[in-house]
C-alpha positions, 0 to 999 in steps of 0.5 A: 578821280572825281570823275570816279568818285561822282560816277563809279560805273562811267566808262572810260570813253565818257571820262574822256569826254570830261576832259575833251569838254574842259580842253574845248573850254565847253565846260560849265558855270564854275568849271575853273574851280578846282578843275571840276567841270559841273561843279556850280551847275545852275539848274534853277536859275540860268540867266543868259550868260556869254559862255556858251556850251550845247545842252549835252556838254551838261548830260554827264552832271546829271548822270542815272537821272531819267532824261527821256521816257518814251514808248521803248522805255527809260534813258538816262543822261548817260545813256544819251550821252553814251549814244550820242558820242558813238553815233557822232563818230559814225557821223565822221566815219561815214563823212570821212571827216578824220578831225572830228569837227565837220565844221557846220556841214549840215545833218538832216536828221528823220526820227519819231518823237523819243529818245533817237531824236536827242541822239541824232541831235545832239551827235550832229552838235558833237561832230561839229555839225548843224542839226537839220530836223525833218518831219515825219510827216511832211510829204516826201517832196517837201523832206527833199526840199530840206535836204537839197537847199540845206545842202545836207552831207548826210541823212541820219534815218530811224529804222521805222523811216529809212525806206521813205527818206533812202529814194530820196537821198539816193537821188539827191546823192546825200547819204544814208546813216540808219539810226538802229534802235539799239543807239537809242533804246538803252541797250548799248554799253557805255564802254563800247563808245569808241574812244577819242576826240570830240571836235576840237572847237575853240568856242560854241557862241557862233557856230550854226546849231539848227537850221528850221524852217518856215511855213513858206507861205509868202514863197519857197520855205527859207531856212532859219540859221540859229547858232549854238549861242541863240538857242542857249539864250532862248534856253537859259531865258525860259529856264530863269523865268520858268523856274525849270528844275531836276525835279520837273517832269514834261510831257512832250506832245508837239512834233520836233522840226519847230521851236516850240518843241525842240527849245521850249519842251525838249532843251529846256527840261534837257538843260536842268536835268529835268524828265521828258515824257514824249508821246509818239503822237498827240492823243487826248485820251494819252494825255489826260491819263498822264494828267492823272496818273498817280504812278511817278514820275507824275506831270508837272508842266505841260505845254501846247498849242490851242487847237490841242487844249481845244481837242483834250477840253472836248474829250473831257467833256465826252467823258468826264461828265460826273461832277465828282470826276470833275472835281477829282481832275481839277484837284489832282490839276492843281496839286501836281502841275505847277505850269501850263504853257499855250503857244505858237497861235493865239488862245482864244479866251473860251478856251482859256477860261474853260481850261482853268475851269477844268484844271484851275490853272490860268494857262500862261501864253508866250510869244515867238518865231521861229527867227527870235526864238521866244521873245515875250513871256507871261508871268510864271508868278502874278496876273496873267491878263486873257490874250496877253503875251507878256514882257521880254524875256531876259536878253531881248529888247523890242521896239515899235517903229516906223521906217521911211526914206529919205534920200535914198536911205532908211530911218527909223522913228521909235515910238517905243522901246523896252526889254525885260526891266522897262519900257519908254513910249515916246510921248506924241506916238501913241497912236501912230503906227509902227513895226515890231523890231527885236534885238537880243542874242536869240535873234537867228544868224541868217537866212540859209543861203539867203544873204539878201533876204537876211539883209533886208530882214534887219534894220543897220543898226541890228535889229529884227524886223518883224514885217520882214516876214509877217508883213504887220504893223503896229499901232500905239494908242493910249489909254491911262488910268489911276489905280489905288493909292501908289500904284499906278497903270498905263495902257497903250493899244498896239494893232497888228494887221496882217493879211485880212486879219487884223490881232491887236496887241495892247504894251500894258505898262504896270507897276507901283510908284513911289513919287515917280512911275517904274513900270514893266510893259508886256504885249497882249494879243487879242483876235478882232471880231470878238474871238471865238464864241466858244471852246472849239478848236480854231482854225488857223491859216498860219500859226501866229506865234513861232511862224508854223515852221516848215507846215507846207511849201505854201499851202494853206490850211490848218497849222499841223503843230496846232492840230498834232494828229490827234 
C-alpha cells in the first residue's frame, strides 16, 4: 500500500522487488520501521555502516528522479531499476542458473559510457554475480586476458561492440549476452519485468562486487576482488565528506574499468539520488559547454584527472582570450559548482593555481588504488594545502612502518599510525623510513586467483602493504613550528621512492590546542625536481594514485584514464 501511495505507476514486478529487498534483508537505514524499506534513506550523510546493501537496492526510493543523462536521453532510478531486474534474468536464463543467486560467477561486461554500463552492473550484482568491467578501448588480446583469468561465465556486450568481443568469447567459450538499446535507452515498460525472485542472499557484506584490474606494470595484470561491503564503504566515505546529495548533478568524463570512475563518479552520485551526466568521450570543448550551460540541470561537481585539467585549461586559453569572458567563466564556475575533485596521479601546482585562476575553485585532490579504494581526502570545507592529500577517510587507518626479520619471521616497528580523528608519530622516528600500510573495510578481499600474491600483500595483523605493489618507502622527518596563541602545528616530511622517481609526501598534523596538542594529520604528495614549470599536460609513466587500472598489459607510457582521448 505504501508501495502505491509512494509510486502510483510502479509495476507490480517492482513492488515485488520491495518485498524480495525486505526478505533478503537488503533493505535500508531504518527499514524495520514501520516495514517501510526506504524510510530513513541517508542522502547526506552515510557514515559507513556495518549493514551492507548494493546502490540499486536504493533506486526504487528515488523513483522518476533523473539518475543518467546521457547521448540516448534521460533515464530515471526506475527506468534502471526496471532494466536492470530484466537483464538479470536473462543473466540466469542464458547461465541456466534456475535459483536466481550465481553465487559470485563472474560477468564481464563491454558497454560505452551511459546508462547501459549501470544496467549490465547493477544486473550482474542482482543475479548474484561479480561485475567485471571491460574497457572499450583496450586491444582485443587484452579484453581476452579479462575474461579467460576472471574465469567469466558470460559477456554482457552493447550492440555497438558485440562484433569486437564475439570472436573472442567464441574462442574462449564464454558466452555472448547482446545488451540491445531498447534495455538501456528508457523504452522498455516497467510491466514487461518478469515477475519472480531476485537472489535469495542472507547477506551482501562479503559477497565479490567487482573485479578491477591493475596496469600490470611489474607483470601480468592481477585482478582486484572488492566485495559489496568494500565498495559501499569508499561509497558511503566519499558521500559523508563530500556532502553528496539528490540535488547534485556530475559530469561524468573518465572511462568505467577503474576506481575513479565507477566508485568516485558513478556510485557515489547513484547512492544519494544524484544526477549523472556521461559523455561518451572526454571533449574539452563538451566539457566546457556544460560548465557553462544555463540549461538545468546545471553541473555542480565535477571531477578528473591532471593531464584533462591540463587539456580544458589549454582550450580555454585558445578560446577565451577576451577578458570580459573570463570574467563571466569564473563567476558562472563559482556560482554553481560547488566541488572540483583531481585525482588518480599527482597535480601539479601550475596546473592547480591556473585552474583556480580560471574557475576560483581550489581543486580538492584525494588519494587511492585500486586495492584500498579511496583512503585519503582534502578537506571539502577549509585549507586545501598545494600537492596535499589530505587525512583518512571515515573507516580507514593508516600507518607508516618498517618491516624486518627475525627469525625467520616478520615484524613491524610503527613510526606512525592514525585515521580520520588523529594520528600519533612515535617520538625518535621521524626521520626513519618506512612503508605505507592501510586498514579498513575499503581494503579488497583479494587477489583473483592469486592466493600467494594476497598473502604476501598483508602484513599478519591485516594490514595492506602498499610496497606490495608500489615497491615505496616512506621517510618521517620533523619539522615544528608556533603558530598564533592556541593554535599550534607539527610537520613531518614522508618520502616516497618509487622506481627512479622519487614524490614526497609530507603527515601535516594540525589543529588548535587548549593545554595539550589534538591534532588531525593528512599526507601531502609533492614531485621532487620542482614539479612542472607550467600548466602542461604531464606526462605519466603509471598513474600514481588508483594504480592506472588495467591501462596495458606492461607497457609504458602515458596513463589512458589521465588522457581519456580527448
Amino acid at each position: 500500500m505504501l508501495v502505491s501511495l509512494l509510486f502510483p505507476q510502479v509495476s507490480q514486478p517492482l513492488r515485488c522487488l520491495v518485498r524480495d529487498l525486505h526478505r533478503c534483508r537488503w533493505g535500508l537505514r531504518g527499514q524495520n520501521r514501520a516495514g517501510c524499506p526506504h524510510r530513513g534513506l541517508q542522502t547526506t550523510l552515510a557514515t559507513y555502516s556495518s549493514d551492507v546493501t548494493p546502490v540499486f537496492s536504493r533506486a526504487l526510493a528515488f523513483g522518476d528522479r533523473i539518475a543518467i543523462i546521457d547521448q540516448n536521453g534521460e533515464h530515471t532510478y526506475r527506468d534502471l531499476l526496471s532494466q536492470s531486474l530484466r537483464l538479470s534474468r536473462e543473466i540466469c536464463r542464458a547461465l541456466e542458473c534456475s535459483s536466481q543467486d550465481l553465487k559470485e560467477e563472474r560477468i564481464s561486461f563491454l558497454c560505452p559510457n551511459d546508462a547501459s554500463y549501470v544496467v549490465a552492473q547493477w544486473a550482474s550484482w542482482m543475479s548474484g554475480g561479480i561485475a567485471v568491467p571491460l574497457y572499450k578501448k583496450h586491444p582485443v588480446q587484452q579484453l581476452e586476458y579479462v575474461i579467460q583469468d576472471s574465469q567469466s561465465a558470460l559477456v554482457i556486450a552493447a550492440e555497438e561492440y558485440v562484433g569486437k568481443i564475439a570472436p573472442s568469447a567464441e574462442k574462449l567459450g564464454v558466452p555472448v549476452l547482446p545488451l540491445l538499446r531498447s534495455h538501456s535507452d528508457g523504452s522498455t515498460s516497467h510491466a514487461a519485468v518478469e515477475e519472480g525472485p531476485l537472489t535469495t542472499c542472507s547477506s551482501w557484506k562479503d559477497r565479490g562486487a567487482m573485479i578491477i584490474y591493475t596496469s600490470g606494470t611489474t607483470g601480468r595484470p592481477k585482478g582486484v576482488l572488492s566485495t559489496h561491503e568494500n565498495v559501499q564503504a569508499v561509497t558511503t566515505g566519499l558521500v559523508e565528506k563530500w556532502e553528496w546529495k539528490k540535488e547534485d548533478v556530475i559530469l561524468h568524463v573518465l572511462p568505467l574499468h577503474h576506481v575513479h570512475g565507477v566508485i568516485n563518479k558513478l556510485l557515489c552520485p547513484l547512492w544519494v539520488g544524484a544526477t549523472c551526466i556521461m559523455l561518451p568521450e572526454f571533449s574539452a570543448q563538451m566539457v566546457w559547454k556544460k560548465f557553462l550551460s544555463s540549461q538545468a540541470p546545471c553541473i555542480s561537481v565535477f571531477m578528473a584527472v591532471p593531464t584533462i585539467y591540463a587539456k580544458l585549461i589549454e582550450y580555454y586559453d585558445k578560446h577565451f582570450s577576451q577578458p570580459q569572458v573570463q570574467d563571466f567563466v569564473r563567476a558562472f564556475c563559482q556560482q554553481n559548482i560547488r566541488l572540483m575533485v583531481s585525482g588518480s596521479a599527482a597535480l601539479p601546482v601550475p596546473v592547480l593555481e591556473k585552474w583556480k585562476k580560471i574557475t576560483g575553485h581550489t581543486l580538492l585532490e584525494r588519494y587511492g588504488m585500486t586495492e584500498i579504494g579511496m583512503a585519503l581526502s582534502n578537506p571539502l570545507h577549509g585549507v586545501r594545502v598545494p600537492g596535499s592529500v589530505g587525512t583518512p577517510l571515515p573507516g580507514v587507518e593508516v600507518r607508516i612502518a618498517t618491516e624486518t626479520l627475525k627469525n625467520g619471521g616478520r615484524s613491524y616497528t610503527i613510526h606512525a599510525q592514525g585515521d580520520e580523528n588523529n594520528t600519533q608519530v612515535t617520538p625518535g622516528l621521524e626521520g626513519q623510513e618506512g612503508e605505507l600500510l592501510v586498514k579498513g573495510p575499503s581494503v579488497f578481499r583479494e587477489y583473483w586467483n592469486r592466493p600467494k600474491e594476497t598473502a604476501d600483500a598483508f602484513t599478519p595483523d591485516g594490514w595492506f602493504k602498499t610496497a606490495s605493489a608500489r615497491a615505496a618507502n616512506y621517510r618521517i622527518t620533523p619539522a615544528t613550528r608556533l603558530l598564533p596563541p592556541q593554535i599550534g602545528q607539527v610537520r613531518s616530511n614522508v618520502l616516497l621512492r618509487r622506481h627512479s622517481s622519487v614524490q614526497r609526501r609530507r603527515l601535516l598534523d594540525q589543529g588548535p590546542h587548549l593545554g595539550r596538542h589534538h591534532q588531525k594529520r593528512g599526507l601531502q604528495n609533492q614531485c621532487s625536481g620542482g614539479g612542472a614549470s607550467s600548466a602542461r599536460a604531464p606526462t605519466h609513466n603509471r598513474c600514481s594514485c588508483d594504480r592506472a587500472t588495467g591501462h596495458g598489459l606492461g607497457s609504458a607510457g602515458q596513463c589512458c584514464c589521465a588522457a581519456a582521448q580527448g
